[in-house]
N, C-alpha and C positions, 0 to 999 in steps of 0.2 A: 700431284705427280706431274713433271715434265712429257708435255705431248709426244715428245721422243718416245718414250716409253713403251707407248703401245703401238709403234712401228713394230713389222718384220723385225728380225734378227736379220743381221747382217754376216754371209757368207766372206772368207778371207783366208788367204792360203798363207801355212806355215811352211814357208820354202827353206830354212835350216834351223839346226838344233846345235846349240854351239854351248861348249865347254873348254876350262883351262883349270891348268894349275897354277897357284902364285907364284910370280918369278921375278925377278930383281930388276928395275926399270931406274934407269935416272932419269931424275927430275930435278931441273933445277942445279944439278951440277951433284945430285945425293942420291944415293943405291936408293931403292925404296921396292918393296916388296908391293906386287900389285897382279892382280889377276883377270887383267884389261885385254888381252893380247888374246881371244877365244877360236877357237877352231870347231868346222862344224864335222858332226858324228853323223856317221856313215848308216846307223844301225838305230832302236829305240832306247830311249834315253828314261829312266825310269827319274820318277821325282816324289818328293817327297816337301812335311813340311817346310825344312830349310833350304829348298832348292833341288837343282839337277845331280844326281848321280856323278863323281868326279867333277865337278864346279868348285872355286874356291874365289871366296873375296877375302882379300888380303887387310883392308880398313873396314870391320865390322859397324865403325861409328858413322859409315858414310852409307856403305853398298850394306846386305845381305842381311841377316835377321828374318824373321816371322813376316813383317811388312815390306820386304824388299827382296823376299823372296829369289823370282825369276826377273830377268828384267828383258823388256821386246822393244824392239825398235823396226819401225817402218822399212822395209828396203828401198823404197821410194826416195829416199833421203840421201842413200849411198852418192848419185851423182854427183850431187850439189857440194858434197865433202870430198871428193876427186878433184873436183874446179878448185874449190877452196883452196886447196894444201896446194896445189899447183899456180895458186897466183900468192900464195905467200910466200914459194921459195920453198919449200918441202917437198916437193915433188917435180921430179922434172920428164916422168913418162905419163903417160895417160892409161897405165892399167886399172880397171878396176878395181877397188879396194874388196876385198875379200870377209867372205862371211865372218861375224864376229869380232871385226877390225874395231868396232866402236863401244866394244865388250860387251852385246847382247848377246844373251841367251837363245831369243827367239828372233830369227829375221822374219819380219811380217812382211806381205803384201795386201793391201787393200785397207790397211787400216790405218789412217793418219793421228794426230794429237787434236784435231778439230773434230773429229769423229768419237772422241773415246771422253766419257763422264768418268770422276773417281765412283769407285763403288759398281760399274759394270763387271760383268763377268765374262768370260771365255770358255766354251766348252769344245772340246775336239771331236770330230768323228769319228768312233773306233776306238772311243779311251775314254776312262774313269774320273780323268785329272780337268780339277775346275779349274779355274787363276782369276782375281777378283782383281779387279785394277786398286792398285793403292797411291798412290804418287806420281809425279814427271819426276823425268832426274836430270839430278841437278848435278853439273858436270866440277870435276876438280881438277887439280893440276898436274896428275895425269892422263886425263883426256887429251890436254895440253900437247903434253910431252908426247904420247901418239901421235897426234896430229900434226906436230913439228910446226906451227906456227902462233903467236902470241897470243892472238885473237880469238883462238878456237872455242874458249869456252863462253866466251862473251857474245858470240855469234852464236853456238848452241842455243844460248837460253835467248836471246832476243830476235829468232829465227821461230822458237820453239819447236826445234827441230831436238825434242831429247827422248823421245821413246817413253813408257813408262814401266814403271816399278809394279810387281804382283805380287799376293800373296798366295797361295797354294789353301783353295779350301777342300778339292779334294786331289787326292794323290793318284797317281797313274802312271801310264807310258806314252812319252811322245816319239813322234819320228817325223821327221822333213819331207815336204809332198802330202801332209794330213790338211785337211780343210776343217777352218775353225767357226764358232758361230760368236759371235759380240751381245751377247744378251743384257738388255739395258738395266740396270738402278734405279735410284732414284733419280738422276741425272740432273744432279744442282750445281756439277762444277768442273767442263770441260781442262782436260788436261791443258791443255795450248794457253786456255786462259788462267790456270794454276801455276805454270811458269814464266808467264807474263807477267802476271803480281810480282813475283819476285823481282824481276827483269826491275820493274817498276820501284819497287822499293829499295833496290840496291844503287839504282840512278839517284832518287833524291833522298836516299840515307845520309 
C-alpha cells in the first residue's frame, strides 16, 4: 500500500452544489443538446446512484452513468480559466466565472488533481453520501464551445486541470458550506498523472 495511505484524512470545503438541465448549445456551428452550463443550489441536494437530484447529462457515452456519477472540480482552477478565455478573445471583462461554469457538480476547495488517487473516497460531515473517485475528465467540444476559445480542451488535459469523475457508493444529502474528508485507497494512480497519460498518448498517437 502507498505511504499516502496511512496519512491523516484530508479536510476540504464543498463551497457549491451545482445542477442543470440539458439545453441546446452550438458547437461547431450544430444545436447539441448538453448539460454543461450548471448552477449552484441554494438548499441540500439529495443524490443518489446516478447522480444529483435534477442533474442531467445530455451524452451518456461521455459524462454520467454508475462511474461518472458526480463530477468535482477544484475552485482553485476558476482563475486560471478567466485569464485564459480573456487572452484568447472570449472574454473581454474580468468577472469571475461562476459556480458550475465548467459543468461540475461540486466546486471543491483544497483539493487539487495532484492530491487525489483513483479509488479515494469522500465523505461529508453531516451526511450519509460517500463518492469514490473514478476517473479525470476528459474535456470535449463542448467544454470548447463554453469556453469560447480553441485551445480550451487541449489545455484542460495538458494543464490537468480537469476535476474528477465519482461514483456514488453511498447515497445522501449534500449542501454547499459542508466540509469533506479525502479518505485515501489504494493510491496507485494520481488523477493529474491519469490525464497526462492521455495528454501523452494523444501527442504521439
Amino acid at each position: 500500500m502507498h505511504s499516502g495511505a496511512k496519512k491523516s484524512a484530508t479536510a476540504v470545503r464543498l463551497l457549491h452544489v451545482c445542477v442543470s438541465q440539458a439545453r441546446p448549445l452550438t458547437v461547431g456551428g450544430r444545436k447539441l443538446l448538453s448539460g454543461i452550463g450548471k448552477r449552484a443550489m441554494a438548499g441540500p441536494v439529495a443524490v443518489g446512484p446516478l447522480g444529483l437530484a435534477g442533474d442531467e447529462q445530455a451524452d451518456l457515452s461521455i459524462h454520467g452513468g454508475l462511474a461518472k456519477a458526480v463530477y468535482a472540480y477544484p475552485s482553485e482552477h476558476l482563475a486560471f480559466w478567466q485569464a485564459a478565455r480573456r487572452e484568447g478573445g472570449a472574454s473581454l471583462f474580468d468577472e469571475p466565472l461562476p459556480p458550475g461554469f465548467v459543468g461540475e457538480n461540486l466546486t471543491l476547495a483544497g483539493l487539487l488533481e495532484a492530491q487525489v488517487f483513483i479509488g479515494d473516497t469522500l465523505r461529508f460531515d453531516g451526511s450519509d453520501c460517500v463518492l469514490r473517485v473514478t476517473a479525470p475528465r476528459e474535456p470535449c467540444g463542448k467544454f470548447t464551445a463554453v469556453m469560447g476559445f480553441a485551445e480550451a480542451a487541449r489545455l484542460m488535459v495538458r494543464e490537468a486541470r480537469c476535476g474528477f469523475y465519482l461514483a456514488v457508493d453511498a447515497p445522501g444529502v449534500l449542501q454547499a458550506g459542508a466540509t469533506l474528508r479525502l479518505t485515501p485507497g489504494l493510491r496507485g494512480l494520481r488523477v493529474a498523472d491519469a490525464i497526462r497519460a492521455k495528454w501523452a498518448r494523444h501527442r504521439h498517437g
